[in-house]
N, C-alpha and C positions, 0 to 999 in steps of 0.2 A: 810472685805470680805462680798460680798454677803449673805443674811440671806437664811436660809433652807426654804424651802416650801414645804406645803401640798399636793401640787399638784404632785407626783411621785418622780422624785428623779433633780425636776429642780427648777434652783435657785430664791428663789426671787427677784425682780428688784430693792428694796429698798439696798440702795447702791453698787450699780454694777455698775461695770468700763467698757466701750465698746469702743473702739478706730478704726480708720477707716488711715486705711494705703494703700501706692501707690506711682509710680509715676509721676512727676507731671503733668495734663489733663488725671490722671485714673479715674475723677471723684467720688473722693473719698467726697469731698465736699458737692457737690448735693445729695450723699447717704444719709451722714450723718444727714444733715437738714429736710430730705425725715421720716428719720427714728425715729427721735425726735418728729416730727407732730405727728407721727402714735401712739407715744409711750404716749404723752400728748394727742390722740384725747379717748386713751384709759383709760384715768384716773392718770396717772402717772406724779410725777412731776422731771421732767428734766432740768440740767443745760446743754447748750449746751456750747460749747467753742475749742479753735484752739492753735495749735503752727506753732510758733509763736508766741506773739502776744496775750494769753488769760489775761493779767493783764495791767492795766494802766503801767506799767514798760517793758512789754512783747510787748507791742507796741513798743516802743522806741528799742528796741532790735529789733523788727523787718523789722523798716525801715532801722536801718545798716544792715540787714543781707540781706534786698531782694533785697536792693536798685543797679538795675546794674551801676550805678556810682561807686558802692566802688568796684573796679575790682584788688583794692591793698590789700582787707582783705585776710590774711594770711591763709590757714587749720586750723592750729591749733588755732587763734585766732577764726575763726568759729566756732569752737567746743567747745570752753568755753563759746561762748555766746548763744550756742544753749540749753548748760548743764543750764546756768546761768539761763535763758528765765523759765526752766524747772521746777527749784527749786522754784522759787518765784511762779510758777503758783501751782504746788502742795501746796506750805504753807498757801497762798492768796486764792483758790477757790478750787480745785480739793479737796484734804484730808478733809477743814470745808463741802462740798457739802457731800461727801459719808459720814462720819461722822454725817450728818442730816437723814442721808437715802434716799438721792434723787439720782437717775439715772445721771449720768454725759455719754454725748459722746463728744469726743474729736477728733476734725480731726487733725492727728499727734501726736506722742507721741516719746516714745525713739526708738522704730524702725524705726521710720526715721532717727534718729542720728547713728543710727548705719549702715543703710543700705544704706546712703549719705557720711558720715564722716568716718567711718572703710573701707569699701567695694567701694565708691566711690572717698573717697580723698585718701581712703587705709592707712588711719592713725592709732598708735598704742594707744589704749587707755590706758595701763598701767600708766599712770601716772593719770588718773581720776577716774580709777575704783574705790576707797574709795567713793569719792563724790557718785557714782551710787551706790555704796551697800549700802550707810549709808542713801541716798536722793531719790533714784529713785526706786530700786528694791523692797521697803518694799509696793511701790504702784502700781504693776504689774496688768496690764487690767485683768477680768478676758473675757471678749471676743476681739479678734482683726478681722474686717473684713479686709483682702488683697483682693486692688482690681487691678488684675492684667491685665494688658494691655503692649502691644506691642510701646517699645516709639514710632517707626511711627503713630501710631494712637493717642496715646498722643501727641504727638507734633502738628497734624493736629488740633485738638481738642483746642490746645493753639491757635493756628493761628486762626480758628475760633472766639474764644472770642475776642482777638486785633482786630482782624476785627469790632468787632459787637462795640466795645470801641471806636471805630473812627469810627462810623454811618457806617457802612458797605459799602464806598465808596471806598474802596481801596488804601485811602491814610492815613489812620489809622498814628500817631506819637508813637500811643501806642507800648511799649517794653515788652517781658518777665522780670519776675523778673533775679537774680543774677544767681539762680540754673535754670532756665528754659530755661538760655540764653546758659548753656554749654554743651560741643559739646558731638553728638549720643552716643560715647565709655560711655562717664561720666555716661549717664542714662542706658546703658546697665551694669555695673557694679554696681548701684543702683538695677535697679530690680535681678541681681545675690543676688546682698544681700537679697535683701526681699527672695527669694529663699530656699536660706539657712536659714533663720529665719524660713520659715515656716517648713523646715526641722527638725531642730533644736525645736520649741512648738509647736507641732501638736495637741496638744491639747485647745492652745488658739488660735492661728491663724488659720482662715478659709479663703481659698483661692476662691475669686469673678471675673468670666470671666467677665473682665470689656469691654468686645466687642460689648453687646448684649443694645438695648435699655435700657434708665432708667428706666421706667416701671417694665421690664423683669427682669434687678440688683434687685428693690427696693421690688421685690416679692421675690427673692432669697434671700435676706438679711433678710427680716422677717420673713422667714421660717429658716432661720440659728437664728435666734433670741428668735422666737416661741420656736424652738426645747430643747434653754439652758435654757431658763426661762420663769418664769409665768406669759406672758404677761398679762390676761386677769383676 
């Protein structure tokens, strides 16, 4: 957990968990890289890192999982290598990072497994919950930014970047990943989830109108940031 600090009744940054959730083209990416600079231009030192994908192993997991070629992987096979991704990245970097005392932000965490994998493939987790209580729950963010966006504007937003990936000529070869590739319903029953998450820890999860310029987000995010701890 976060250490107490002097400064009122907000927490110190020396091992604090912040995770940045969405989905996908809510720009939750850009935030979080936004908000690392800010947090290192202040003194602070930060491991930045992703799931996906945050461990030399977490790679490998992640070209199966995003790869739109594998259009045969299973739900439930998805879910074990999102969990699996998970654990090694806690053991391997996320638990020794906080454990040092340094600042970790993470774009992605288990709210997206849950708000993709439960809410979106509407899968039951009873059978993994042990692995989450015994692997994942004991390393609960203590801040979540949701940054909430409209899939039409996420999705334009992806289309954007393919674009920009294939020189902005319109003939782009560039593809969405696996989950970016499926269809409207799938990401409106994603963001329901996140929904309900934020219903469900209202006190970790901070909901971000991801509408408004980056600029506008990454002033809102620091002041949702400022408010829980001592930046400065």
């Amino acid at each position: 957990m976060a250490e107490s600090s002097s400064n009122g009744d907000k927490r110190s940054l020396r091992g604090a968990f912040i995770t940045f959730e969405g989905i996908d083209g809510c720009g939750k990416t850009t935030q979080a890289k936004l908000l690392a600079e800010k947090l290192r231009a202040a003194g602070h030192v930060v491991v930045e890192t992703r799931e996906p994908g945050g461990t030399s192993v977490g790679m490998g997991l992640r070209e199966v999982l995003l790869d739109p070629a594998n259009k045969a992987l299973t739900p439930e096979c998805e879910l074990l290598l999102f969990l699996a991704d998970r654990v090694q990245h806690l053991g391997e970097l996320i638990v020794p990072a906080l454990e040092r005392g340094d600042t970790v932000i993470c774009d992605r965490f288990h709210d997206s497994t849950v708000a993709f994998q439960r809410y979106g493939r509407g899968l039951d987790f009873s059978a993994v919950d042990s692995v989450v209580r015994a692997s994942i729950e004991p390393s609960t963010p203590h801040l979540t930014c949701w940054l909430d966006a409209e899939p039409d504007l996420a999705w334009e937003r992806i289309r954007r970047r393919l674009r920009e990936a294939g020189g902005g000529n319109g003939d782009s070869q560039a593809t969405g990943t696996r989950l970016e590739n499926e269809a409207s319903n799938f990401h409106l029953r994603v963001r329901d989830g996140y929904e309900k998450l934020y219903g469900a820890f209202p006190q970790r999860i901070v909901r971000v109108d991801a509408a408004g310029g980056i600029d506008e987000i990454a002033g809102e995010i620091w002041k949702i940031v400022s408010d829980r701890f001592d930046v400065l």
